[in-house]
VEXVO-723235 format. One record per residue (C-alpha): residue number from 1; residue in three letters; x, y, z. Coordinates in steps of 0.1 Angstrom, whole numbers. Example, Ala and Ser with C-alpha at 12.3 -4.5 7.8 and 13.67 -1.06 7.14 Angstrom:
% residues 2
 resi resn     u     v     w
    1  ALA   123   -45    78
    2  SER   137   -11    71
END
This chain:
% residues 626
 resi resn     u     v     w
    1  UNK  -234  -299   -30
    2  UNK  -216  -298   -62
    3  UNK  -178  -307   -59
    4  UNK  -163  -310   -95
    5  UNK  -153  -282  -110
    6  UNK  -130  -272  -143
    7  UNK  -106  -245  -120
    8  UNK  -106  -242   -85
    9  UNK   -86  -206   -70
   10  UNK   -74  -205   -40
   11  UNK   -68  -177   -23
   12  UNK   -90  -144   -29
   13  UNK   -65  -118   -30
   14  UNK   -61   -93   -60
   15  UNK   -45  -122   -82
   16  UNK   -73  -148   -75
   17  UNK  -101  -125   -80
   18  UNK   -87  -117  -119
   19  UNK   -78  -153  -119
   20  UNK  -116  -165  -112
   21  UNK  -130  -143  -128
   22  UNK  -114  -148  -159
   23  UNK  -113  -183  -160
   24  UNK  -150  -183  -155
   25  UNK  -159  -156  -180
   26  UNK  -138  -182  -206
   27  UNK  -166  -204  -201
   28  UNK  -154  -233  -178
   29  UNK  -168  -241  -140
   30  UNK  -147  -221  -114
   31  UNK  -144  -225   -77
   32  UNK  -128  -195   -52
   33  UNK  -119  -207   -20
   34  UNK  -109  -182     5
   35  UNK  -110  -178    41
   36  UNK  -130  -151    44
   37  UNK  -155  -139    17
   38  UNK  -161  -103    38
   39  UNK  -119   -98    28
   40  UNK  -123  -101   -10
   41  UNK   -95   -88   -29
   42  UNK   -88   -68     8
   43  UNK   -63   -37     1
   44  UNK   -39   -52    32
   45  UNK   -12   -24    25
   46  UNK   -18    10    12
   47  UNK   -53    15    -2
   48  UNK   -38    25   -33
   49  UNK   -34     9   -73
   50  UNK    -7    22   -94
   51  UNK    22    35   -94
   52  UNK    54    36  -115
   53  UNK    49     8  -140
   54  UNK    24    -6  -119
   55  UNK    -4    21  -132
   56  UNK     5     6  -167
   57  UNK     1   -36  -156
   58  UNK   -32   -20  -148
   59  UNK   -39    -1  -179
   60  UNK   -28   -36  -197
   61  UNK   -54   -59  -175
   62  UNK   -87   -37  -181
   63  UNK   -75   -36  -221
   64  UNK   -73   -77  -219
   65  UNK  -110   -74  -204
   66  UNK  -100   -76  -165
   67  UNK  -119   -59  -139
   68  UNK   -91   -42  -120
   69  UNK   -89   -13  -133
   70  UNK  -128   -12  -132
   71  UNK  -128   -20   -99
   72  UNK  -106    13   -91
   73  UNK  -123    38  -111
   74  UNK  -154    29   -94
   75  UNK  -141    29   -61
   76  UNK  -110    62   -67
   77  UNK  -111    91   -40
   78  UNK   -78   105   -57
   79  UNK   -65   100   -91
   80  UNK   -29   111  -101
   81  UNK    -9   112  -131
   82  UNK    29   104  -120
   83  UNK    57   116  -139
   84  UNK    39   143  -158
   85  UNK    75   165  -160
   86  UNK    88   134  -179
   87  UNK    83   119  -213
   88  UNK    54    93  -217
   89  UNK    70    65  -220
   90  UNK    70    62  -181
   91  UNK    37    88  -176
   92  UNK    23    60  -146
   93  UNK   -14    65  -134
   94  UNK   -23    57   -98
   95  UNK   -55    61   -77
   96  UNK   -65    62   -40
   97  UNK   -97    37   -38
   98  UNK  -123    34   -11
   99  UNK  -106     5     5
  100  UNK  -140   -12    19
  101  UNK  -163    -1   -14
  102  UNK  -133   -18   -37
  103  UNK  -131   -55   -18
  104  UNK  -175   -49   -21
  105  UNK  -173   -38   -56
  106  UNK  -150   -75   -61
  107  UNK  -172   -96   -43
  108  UNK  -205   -79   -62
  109  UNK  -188   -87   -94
  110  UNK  -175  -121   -80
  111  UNK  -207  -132   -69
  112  UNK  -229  -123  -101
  113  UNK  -199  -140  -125
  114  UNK  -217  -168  -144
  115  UNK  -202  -202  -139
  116  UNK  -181  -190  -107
  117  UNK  -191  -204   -71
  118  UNK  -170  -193   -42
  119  UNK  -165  -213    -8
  120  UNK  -154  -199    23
  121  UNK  -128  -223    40
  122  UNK   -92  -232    43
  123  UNK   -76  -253    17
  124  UNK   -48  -276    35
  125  UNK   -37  -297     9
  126  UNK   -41  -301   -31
  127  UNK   -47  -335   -42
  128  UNK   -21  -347   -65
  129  UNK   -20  -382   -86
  130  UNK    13  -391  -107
  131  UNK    27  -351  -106
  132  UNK    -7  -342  -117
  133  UNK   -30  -321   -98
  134  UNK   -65  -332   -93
  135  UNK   -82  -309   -68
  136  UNK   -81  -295   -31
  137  UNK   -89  -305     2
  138  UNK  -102  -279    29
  139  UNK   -99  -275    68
  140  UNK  -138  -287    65
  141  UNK  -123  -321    52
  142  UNK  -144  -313    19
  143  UNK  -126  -328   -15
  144  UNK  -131  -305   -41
  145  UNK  -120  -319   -79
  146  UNK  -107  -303  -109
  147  UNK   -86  -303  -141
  148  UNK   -67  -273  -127
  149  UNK   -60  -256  -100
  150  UNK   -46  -219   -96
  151  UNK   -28  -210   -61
  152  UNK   -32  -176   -52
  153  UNK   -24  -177   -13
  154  UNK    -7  -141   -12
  155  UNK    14  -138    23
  156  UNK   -12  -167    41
  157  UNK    13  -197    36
  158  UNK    26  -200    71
  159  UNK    26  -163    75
  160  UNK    45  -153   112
  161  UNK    36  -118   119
  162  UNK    63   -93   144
  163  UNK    56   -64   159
  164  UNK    92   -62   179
  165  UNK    97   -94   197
  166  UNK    63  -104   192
  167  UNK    55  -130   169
  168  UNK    16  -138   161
  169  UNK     9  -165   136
  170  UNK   -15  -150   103
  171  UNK   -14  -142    71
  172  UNK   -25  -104    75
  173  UNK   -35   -88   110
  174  UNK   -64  -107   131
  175  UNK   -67  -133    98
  176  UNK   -55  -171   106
  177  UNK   -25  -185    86
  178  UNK   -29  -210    59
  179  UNK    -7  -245    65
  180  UNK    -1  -273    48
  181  UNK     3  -264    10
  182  UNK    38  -254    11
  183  UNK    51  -287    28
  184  UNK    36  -307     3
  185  UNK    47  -291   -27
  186  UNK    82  -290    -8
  187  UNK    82  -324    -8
  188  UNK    66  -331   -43
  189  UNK   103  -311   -55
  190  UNK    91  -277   -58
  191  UNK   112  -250   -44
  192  UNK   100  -233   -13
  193  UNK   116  -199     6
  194  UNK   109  -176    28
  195  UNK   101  -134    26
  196  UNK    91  -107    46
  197  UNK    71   -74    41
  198  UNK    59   -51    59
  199  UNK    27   -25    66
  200  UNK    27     9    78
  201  UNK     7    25   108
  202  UNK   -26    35   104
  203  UNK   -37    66   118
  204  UNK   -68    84   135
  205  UNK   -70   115   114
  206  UNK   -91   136   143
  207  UNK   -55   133   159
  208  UNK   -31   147   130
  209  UNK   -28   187   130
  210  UNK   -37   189    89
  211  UNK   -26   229    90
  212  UNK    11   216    96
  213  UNK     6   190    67
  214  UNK    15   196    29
  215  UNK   -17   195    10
  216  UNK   -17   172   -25
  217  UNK   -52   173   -37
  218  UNK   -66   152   -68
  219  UNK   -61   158  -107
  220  UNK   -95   164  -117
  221  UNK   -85   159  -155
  222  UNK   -98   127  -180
  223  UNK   -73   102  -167
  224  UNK   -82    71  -150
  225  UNK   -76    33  -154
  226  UNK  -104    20  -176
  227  UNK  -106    21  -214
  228  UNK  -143    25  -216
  229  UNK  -150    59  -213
  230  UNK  -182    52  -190
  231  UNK  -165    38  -159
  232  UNK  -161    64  -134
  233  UNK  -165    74   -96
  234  UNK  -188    91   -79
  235  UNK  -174    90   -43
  236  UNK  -165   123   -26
  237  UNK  -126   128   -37
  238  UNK  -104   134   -12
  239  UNK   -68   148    -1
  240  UNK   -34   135     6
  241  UNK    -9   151    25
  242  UNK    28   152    32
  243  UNK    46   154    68
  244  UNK    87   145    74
  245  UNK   107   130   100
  246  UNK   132   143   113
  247  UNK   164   141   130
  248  UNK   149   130   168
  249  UNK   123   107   149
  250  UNK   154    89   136
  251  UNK   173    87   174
  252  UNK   142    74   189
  253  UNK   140    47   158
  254  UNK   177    40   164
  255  UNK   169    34   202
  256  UNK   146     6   192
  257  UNK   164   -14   168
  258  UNK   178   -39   192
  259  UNK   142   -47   195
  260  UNK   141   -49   157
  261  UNK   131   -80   141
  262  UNK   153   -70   115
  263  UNK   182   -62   128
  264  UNK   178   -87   161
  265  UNK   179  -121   141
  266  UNK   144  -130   147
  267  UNK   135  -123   109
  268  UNK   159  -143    85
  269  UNK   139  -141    55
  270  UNK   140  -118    24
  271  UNK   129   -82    23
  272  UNK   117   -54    -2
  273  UNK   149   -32   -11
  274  UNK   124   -10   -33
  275  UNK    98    -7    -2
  276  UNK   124    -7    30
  277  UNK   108    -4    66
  278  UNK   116    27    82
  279  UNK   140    14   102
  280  UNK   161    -3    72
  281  UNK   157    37    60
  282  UNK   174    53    90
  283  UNK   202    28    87
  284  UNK   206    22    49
  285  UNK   208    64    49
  286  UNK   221    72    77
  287  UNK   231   111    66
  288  UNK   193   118    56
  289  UNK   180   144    80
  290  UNK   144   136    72
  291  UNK   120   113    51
  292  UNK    88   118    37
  293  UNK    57   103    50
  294  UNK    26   105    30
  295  UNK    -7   104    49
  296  UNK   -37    86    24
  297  UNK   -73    83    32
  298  UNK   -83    46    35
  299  UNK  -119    55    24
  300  UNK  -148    84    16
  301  UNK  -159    89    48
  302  UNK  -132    73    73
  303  UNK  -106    89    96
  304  UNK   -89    63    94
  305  UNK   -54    69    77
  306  UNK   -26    49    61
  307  UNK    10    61    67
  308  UNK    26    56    36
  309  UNK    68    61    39
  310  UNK    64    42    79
  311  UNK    67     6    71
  312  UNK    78   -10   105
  313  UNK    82   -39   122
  314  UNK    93   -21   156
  315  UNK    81   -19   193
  316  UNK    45    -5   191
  317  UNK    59    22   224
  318  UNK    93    29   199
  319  UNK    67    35   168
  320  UNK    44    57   189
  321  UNK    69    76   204
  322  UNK    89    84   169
  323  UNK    54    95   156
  324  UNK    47   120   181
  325  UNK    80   138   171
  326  UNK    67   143   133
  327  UNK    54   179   126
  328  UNK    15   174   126
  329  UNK    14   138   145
  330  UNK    22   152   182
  331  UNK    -4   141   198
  332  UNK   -14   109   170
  333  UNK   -41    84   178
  334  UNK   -34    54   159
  335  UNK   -56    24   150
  336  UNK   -28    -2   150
  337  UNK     6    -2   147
  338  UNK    29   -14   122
  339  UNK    38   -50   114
  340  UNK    59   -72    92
  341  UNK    49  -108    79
  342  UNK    70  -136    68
  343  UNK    57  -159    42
  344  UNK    62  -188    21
  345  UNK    72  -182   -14
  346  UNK    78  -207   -42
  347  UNK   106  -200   -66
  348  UNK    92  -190  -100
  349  UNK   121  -202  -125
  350  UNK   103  -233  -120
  351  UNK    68  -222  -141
  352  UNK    62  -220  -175
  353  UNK    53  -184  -191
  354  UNK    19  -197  -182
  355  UNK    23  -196  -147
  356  UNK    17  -237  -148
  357  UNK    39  -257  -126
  358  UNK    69  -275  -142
  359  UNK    68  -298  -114
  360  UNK    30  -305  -112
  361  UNK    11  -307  -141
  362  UNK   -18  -282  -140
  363  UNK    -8  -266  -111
  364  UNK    -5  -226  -113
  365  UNK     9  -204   -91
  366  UNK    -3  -161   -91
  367  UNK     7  -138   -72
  368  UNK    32  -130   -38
  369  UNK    37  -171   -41
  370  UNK    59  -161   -70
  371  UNK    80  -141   -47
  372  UNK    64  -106   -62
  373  UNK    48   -76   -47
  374  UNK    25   -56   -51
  375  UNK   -17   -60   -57
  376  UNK    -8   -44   -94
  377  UNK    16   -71  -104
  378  UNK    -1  -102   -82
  379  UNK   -36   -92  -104
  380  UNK   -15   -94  -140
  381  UNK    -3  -128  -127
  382  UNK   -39  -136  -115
  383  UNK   -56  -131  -151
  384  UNK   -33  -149  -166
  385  UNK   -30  -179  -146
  386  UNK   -68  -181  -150
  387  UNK   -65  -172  -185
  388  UNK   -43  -205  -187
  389  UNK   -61  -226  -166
  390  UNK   -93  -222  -184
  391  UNK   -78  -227  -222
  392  UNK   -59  -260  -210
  393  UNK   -92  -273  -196
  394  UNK  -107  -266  -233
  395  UNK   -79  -278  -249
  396  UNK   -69  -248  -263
  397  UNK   -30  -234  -265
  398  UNK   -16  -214  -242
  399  UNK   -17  -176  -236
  400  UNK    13  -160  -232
  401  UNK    31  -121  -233
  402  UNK    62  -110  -248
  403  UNK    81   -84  -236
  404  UNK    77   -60  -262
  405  UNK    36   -63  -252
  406  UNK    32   -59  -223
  407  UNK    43   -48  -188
  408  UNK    30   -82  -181
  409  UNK    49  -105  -204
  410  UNK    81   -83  -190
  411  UNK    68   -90  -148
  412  UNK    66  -133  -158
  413  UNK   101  -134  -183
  414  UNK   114  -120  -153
  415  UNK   103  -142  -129
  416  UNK   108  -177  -147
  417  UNK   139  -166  -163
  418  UNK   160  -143  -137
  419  UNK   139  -157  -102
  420  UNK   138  -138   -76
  421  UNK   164  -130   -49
  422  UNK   142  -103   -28
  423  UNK   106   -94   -35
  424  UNK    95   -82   -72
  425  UNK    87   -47   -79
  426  UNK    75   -36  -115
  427  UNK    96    -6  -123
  428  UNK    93     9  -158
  429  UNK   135     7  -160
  430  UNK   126   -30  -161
  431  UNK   109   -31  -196
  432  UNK   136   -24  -223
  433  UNK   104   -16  -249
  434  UNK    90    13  -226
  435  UNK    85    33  -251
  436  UNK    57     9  -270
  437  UNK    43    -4  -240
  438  UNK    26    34  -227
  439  UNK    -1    34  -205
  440  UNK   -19    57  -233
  441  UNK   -16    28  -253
  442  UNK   -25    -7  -238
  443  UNK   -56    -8  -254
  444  UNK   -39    -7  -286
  445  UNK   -19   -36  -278
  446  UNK   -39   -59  -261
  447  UNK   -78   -58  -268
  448  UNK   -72   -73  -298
  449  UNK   -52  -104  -277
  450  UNK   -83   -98  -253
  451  UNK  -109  -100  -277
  452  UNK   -95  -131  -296
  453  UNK   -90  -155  -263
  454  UNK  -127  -142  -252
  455  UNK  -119  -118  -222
  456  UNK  -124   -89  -238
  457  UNK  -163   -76  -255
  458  UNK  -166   -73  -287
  459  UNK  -180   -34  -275
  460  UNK  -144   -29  -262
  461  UNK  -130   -41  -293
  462  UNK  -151   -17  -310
  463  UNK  -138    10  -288
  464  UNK  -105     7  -295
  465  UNK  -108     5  -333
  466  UNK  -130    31  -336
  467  UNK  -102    54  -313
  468  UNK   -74    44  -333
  469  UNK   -95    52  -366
  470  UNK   -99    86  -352
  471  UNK   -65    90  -344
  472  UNK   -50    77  -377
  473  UNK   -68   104  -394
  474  UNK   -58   130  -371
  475  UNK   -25   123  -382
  476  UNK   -35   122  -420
  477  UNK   -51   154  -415
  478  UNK   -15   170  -399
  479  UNK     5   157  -426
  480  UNK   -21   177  -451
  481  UNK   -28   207  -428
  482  UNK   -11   236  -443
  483  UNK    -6   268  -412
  484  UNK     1   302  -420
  485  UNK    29   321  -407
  486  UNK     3   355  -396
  487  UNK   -19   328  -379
  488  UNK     7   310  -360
  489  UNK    34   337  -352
  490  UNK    16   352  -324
  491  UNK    15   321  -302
  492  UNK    50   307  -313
  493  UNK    66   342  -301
  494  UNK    42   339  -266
  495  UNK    57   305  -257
  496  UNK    94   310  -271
  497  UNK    94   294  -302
  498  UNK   107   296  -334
  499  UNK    83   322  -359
  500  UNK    76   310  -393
  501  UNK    85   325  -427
  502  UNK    68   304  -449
  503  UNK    32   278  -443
  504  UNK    44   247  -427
  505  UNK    23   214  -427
  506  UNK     2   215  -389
  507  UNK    22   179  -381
  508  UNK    54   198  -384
  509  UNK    42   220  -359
  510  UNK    30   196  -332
  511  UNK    64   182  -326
  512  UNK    76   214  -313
  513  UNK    78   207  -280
  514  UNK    63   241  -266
  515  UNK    33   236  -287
  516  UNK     5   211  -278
  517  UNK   -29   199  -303
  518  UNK   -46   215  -274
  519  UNK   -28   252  -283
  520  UNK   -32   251  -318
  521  UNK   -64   242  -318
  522  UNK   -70   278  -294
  523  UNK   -59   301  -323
  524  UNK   -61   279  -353
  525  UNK  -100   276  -362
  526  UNK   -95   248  -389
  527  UNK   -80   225  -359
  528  UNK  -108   233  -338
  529  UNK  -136   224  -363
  530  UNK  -117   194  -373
  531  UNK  -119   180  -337
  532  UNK  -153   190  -330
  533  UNK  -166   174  -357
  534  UNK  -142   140  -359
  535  UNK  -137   131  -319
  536  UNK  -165   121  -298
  537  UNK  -168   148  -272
  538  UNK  -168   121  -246
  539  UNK  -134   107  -254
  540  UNK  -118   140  -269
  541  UNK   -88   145  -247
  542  UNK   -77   105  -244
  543  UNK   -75   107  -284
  544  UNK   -64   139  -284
  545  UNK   -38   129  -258
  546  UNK   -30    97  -276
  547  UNK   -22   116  -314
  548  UNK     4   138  -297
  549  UNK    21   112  -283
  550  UNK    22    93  -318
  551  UNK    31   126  -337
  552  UNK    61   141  -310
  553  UNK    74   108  -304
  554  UNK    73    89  -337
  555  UNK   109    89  -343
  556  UNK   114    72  -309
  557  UNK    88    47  -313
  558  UNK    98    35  -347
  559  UNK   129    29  -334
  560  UNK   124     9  -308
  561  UNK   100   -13  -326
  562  UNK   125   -23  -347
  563  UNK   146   -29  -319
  564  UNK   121   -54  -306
  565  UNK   111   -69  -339
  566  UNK   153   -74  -340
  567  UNK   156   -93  -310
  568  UNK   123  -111  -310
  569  UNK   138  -130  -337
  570  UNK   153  -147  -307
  571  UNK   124  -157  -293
  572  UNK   115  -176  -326
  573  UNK   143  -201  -318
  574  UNK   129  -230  -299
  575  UNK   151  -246  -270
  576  UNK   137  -266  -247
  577  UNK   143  -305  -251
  578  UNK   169  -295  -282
  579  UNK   200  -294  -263
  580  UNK   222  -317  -233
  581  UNK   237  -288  -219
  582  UNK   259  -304  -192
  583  UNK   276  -321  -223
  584  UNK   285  -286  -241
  585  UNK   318  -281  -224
  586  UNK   324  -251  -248
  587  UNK   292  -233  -225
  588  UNK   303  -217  -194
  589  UNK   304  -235  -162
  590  UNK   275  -208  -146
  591  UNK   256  -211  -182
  592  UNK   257  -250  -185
  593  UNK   240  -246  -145
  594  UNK   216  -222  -148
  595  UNK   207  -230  -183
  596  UNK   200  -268  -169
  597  UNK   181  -255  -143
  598  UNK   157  -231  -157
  599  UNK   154  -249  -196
  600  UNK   148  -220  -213
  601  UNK   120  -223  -236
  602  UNK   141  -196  -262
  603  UNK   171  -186  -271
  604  UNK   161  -151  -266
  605  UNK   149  -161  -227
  606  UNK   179  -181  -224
  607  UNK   199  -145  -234
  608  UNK   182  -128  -202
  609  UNK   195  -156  -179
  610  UNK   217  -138  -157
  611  UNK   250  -154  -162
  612  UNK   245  -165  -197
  613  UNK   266  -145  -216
  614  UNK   265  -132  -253
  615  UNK   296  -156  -262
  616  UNK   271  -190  -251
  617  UNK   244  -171  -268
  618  UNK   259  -175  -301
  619  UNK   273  -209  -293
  620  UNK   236  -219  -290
  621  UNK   228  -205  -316
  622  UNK   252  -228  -334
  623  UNK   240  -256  -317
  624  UNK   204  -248  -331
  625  UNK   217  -241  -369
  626  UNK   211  -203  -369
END
């Protein structure tokens, strides 16, 4: 049995399968341990990817040549476009996926990954030599070796499950916990916490009254997650719906909270603001009259339903009996209740923007070990963890993200430069650059990153120029495109705008915001031929798409480029090893700490430290001759 490897994962969550599998697809010998191969990259909360801001980390892993987003369009019963009635800059896709056809689809794509081998079993230790790691050892008392290793465990390290005052040790529901990890990197000096989270109900749908449910059926338009223009599903689609609580929901939730783990003392540990238990809803808004519950298919052909907005940890009789007071769940079956989950988490501010261990040298950490939520933001950690992993093995220099490139370099600045102090969400108010970094547009921005570290094909790389060729002259073609006022008027007085007196270049036109490429092109024949015989009909409205956005919001994006190509100036100025803080008395107290602490690699990361103000900014900057 082979034992030496170049990158051993642990942990086969959604951050250890991009991890793996990008590792090995770098060309070094990967091992993925996990528990339990029939739970690859297992959906444990909502059978869902995307989201605000989330929808865009995924956007960004499929352009750097991960399988994520691959994964979902070949798995997606629903597809939505949120925050269509705003501007683009924060447009966020999301899918509903098969849940047990998207952990297959991982483990097909796992198992058939050259160079990757994957062992069911526990890892209870890693083995470490002089603060270096040097492999794993397993419940099975097997010693596995290797250069690196990549710790993915998600919620598993020394996970305590509640369901009121019953506690049940795991890392998800009916799945062992892991132990043993944590207490040793404790005691090697690396920073270990605890957090909670929480999953929903999941409900029999024979037992929900659908004609007292609001229907939200699927988009059926071009969007989806993946770049290449041939991944998509064909699994039956199917519908969401809506129901509320109301005001006796809430007095029968109130009735059980001295039951509450929450709210009883029995959980101590750190919980999602951004993703609150029901309970923590009825008491953090206390004057709401009624929340929304959304009720998602967990797959094709299952009844099976996950109650998305019902996040408890309470009394299985107090969440049954809530339920049957909700319009359309009267007389609701369910298939288990609710449940919350303590965990182990290490504190992130002490990894590199590699995700390597400060403390142990070729140690990385992915994923909810970082203190983060979320399978979107755990599989950005994932790739690039492996990414990392892989290139130290060959000698080769580390791969990193800015924030001005991706969602993804924004998600790790954050977490080794700020920490954590409840579990990390992605939101797009996070990223200061939102308007370059699009979901439209992470192809743009990354396959060439991708394709140069040997994730991405050199067929995607051809993708993306040959779309960006298109679009280019698109916009070459508007900016020549002279429109006639008796060819125009007639639409321009239908939807409000503006008539013309005089010809008017078709650019000019396009940023009006009642008028769309897709209009003009109805009523202006030149338009139409031009598309028909420059954009490939199978990728017509993403380019299509992709040229409005650069023509309407030009003036926008230039400006915030030059924004970021201001301040990454900063991030040009080394730091680390350069300067004695504790001896800089001109520094403020809280600066000199936190700046000692977390050793900044920048001066620009050491300007998003919280507590390091703009006045020890520019004294560093001194202290570096700038």
């Amino acid at each position: 049995m082979k034992t030496d490897y170049d990158v051993i994962v642990v942990g086969a969550g959604h951050a250890g399968c991009e991890a793996a599998h990008a590792a090995a697809r770098l060309g070094v010998d990967v091992l993925l341990v996990t528990i339990d191969m029939n739970k690859i990259a297992q959906m444990s909360c909502n059978p869902a990817i995307g989201g605000i801001a989330k929808g865009q980390i995924v956007r960004e892993i499929d352009a750097l040549g991960g399988m994520t987003g691959i994964v979902t369009d070949r798995t997606s019963i629903q597809f939505r476009m949120l925050n269509r009635s705003k501007g683009p800059a924060v447009w966020s896709p999301r899918a509903q996926s098969d849940r047990m056809k998207f952990s297959q689809l991982w483990r097909d794509i796992l198992e058939n990954t050259h160079g990757l081998d994957i062992w069911q079993d526990d890892v209870t230790g890693l083995l470490i030599t002089d603060g270096r790691v040097e492999g794993v050892r397993t419940r099975m008392g097997v010693d596995f070796r290797a250069d690196t290793v990549v710790v993915t465990a998600g919620t598993f390290l020394n996970g305590l499950m509640h369901v009121g005052r019953v506690q049940i040790p795991g890392g998800r529901i009916a799945e062992p916990a892991s132990y043993g990890i944590a207490a040793q990197l404790a005691e090697a000096g690396v920073r270990v916490d605890r957090m909670k989270t929480g999953t929903p109900v999941r409900i029999d749908g024979r037992s929900v009254d659908w004609s007292k449910a609001k229907l939200q059926q699927p988009e059926a338009d071009f969007h989806h997650f993946s770049f290449l223009p041939d991944v998509r599903t064909d699994l039956r689609q199917r519908d969401c719906y809506m129901v509320y609580t109301n005001e006796r929901t809430h007095d029968i939730l109130r009735e059980g909270l001295p039951d509450s783990p929450l709210y009883n003392g029995q959980i101590q540990s750190i919980g999602p603001r951004y993703c609150p238990s029901i309970e923590t809803k009825i008491v953090t808004f206390a004057d709401k009259t009624e929340h929304q519950l959304f009720l998602e298919p967990e797959g094709e052909t299952t009844n099976e339903y996950y109650l998305n907005g019902f996040s408890s940890s309470l009394p299985v009789d107090i969440q049954l009996k809530a339920l049957e007071t909700v319009q359309g769940l009267e007389n609701v079956r369910v298939y288990r209740p609710g449940y919350a989950i303590e965990y182990d988490f290490f504190d992130p501010t002490q990894l590199h923007h590699t995700l390597e261990s400060k403390v142990i040298k070729g140690l990385y950490l992915a994923g909810q070990v970082n203190g983060t939520t979320g399978y979107e933001e755990a599989a950005g950690q994932g790739l690039v963890a492996g990414v990392n992993a892989a290139r130290s093995v060959k000698g080769e220099p580390p791969f990193t993200l800015g924030r001005n490139q991706a969602y993804i370099g924004v998600l790790i600045d954050d977490l080794v430069t700020k920490g954590v102090d409840e579990p990390y969400r992605m939101f797009t108010s996070r990223a200061e650059y939102r308007i370059l970094l699009r979901q439209d547009n992470a192809d743009e921005r990354l396959t060439p990153l991708g394709h140069e570290i040997g994730l991405a094909t050199d067929d995607r790389l051809r993708l993306m120029h040959e779309k960006y060729d298109v679009i280019a002259r698109f916009v070459d073609f508007a900016e020549h495109c002279a429109v006639q006022p008796q060819s125009i008027n007639p639409l321009l007085d239908e939807v409000g705008s503006s008539p013309l007196r005089q010809s008017v270049k078709l650019y000019d036109l396009i940023t009006r915001p009642q008028l769309s490429i897709n209009s003009l092109s109805a009523v202006l024949d030149e338009l139409s031929r031009w598309i028909g015989s420059n954009i490939p009909a199978d990728r017509r409205d993403e380019i299509v798409e992709a040229a409005e956005i650069r023509i309407k919001y030009k003036g926008y994006i230039d400006r915030e480029r030059q924004l970021a190509d201001k301040m990454s100036r900063l991030e040009d100025v080394p730091l680390r090893g350069r300067i004695d803080y504790s001896s800089v008395k001109a520094l403020s107290t809280e600066a000199r700490q936190k700046l000692q602490r977390i050793d900044p690699a920048t001066i620009g990361q050491a300007s998003r430290i919280p507590g390091v103000s703009p006045a020890d900014v520019s004294i560093l900057l001194l202290l570096t001759g700038r």
